[in-house]
C-alpha positions in Angstrom: 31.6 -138.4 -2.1 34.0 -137.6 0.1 35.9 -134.1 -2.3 32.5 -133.3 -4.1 31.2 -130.3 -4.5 28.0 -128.6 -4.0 26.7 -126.0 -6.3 23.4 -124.3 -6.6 22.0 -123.3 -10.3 19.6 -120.5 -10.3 18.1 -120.1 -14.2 16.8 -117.0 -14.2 15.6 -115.7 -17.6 18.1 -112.9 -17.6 20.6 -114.1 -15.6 22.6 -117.4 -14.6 24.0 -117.7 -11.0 25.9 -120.9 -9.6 26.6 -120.6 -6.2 29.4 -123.4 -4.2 29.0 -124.1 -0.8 31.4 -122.5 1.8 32.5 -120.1 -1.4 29.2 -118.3 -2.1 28.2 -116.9 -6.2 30.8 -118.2 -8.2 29.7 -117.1 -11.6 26.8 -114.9 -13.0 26.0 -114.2 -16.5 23.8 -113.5 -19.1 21.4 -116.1 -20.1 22.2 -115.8 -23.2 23.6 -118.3 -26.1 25.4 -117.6 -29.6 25.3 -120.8 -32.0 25.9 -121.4 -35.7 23.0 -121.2 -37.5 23.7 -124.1 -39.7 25.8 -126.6 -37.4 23.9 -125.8 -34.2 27.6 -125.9 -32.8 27.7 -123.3 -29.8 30.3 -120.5 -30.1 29.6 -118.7 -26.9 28.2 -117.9 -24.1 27.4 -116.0 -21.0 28.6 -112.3 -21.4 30.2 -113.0 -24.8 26.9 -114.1 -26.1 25.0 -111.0 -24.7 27.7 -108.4 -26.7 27.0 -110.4 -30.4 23.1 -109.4 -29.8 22.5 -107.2 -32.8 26.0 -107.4 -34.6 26.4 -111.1 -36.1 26.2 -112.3 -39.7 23.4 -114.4 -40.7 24.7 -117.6 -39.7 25.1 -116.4 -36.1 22.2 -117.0 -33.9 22.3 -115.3 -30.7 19.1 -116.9 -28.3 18.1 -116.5 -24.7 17.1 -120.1 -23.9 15.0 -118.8 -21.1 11.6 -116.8 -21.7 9.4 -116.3 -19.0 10.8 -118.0 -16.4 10.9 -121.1 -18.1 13.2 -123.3 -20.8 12.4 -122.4 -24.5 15.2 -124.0 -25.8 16.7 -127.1 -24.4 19.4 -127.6 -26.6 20.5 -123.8 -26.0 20.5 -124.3 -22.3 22.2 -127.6 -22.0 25.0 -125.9 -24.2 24.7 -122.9 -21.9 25.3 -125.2 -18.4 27.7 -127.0 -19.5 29.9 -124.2 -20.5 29.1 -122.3 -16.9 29.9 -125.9 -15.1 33.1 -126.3 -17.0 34.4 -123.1 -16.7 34.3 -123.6 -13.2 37.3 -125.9 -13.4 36.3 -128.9 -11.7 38.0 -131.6 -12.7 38.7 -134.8 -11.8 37.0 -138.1 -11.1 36.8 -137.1 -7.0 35.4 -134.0 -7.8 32.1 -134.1 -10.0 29.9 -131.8 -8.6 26.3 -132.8 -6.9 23.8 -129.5 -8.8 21.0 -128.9 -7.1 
């Protein structure tokens, strides 16, 4: 595609970077999800996930989807992607992104 982007996702257990050609890292974050414990609705993530560690209520759960170098929790990380990709802005039909 002629607009397309390309971005580069680098799951690291601690950290998330997403890097866009000709622009360099465009985010990094904490690998790190909050979700309710009930719904399994996700309520935040990144950096805001990492600073609920330790101080939710009970029907918080605050994961890191990546242990070991490797995906614990699928659900978590899908959630976790989607919300870096989006907030990225990239919107329009011309401009879906090819991840690598």
């Amino acid at each position: 595609m002629l607009f397309s982007k390309d971005i580069g996702i680098d799951l690291g257990t601690a950290n998330v970077l997403i890097y866009e050609k000709g622009k360099g890292i465009v985010l990094e974050e904490p690998s790190v999800v909050s979700m309710d414990a009930q719904t399994g609705r996700m309520i935040a993530a990144g950096e805001e996930a990492r600073q609920m560690l330790g101080r939710t209520p009970g029907k918080i759960e605050v994961v890191r989807p990546m242990k070991d170098g490797v995906i614990a929790d699928i659900a978590a990380t899908e959630m976790m992607l989607k919300h870096f990709i989006n907030s990225l802005n990239i919107k329009g039909m011309l401009s879906q992104p090819r991840i690598m």
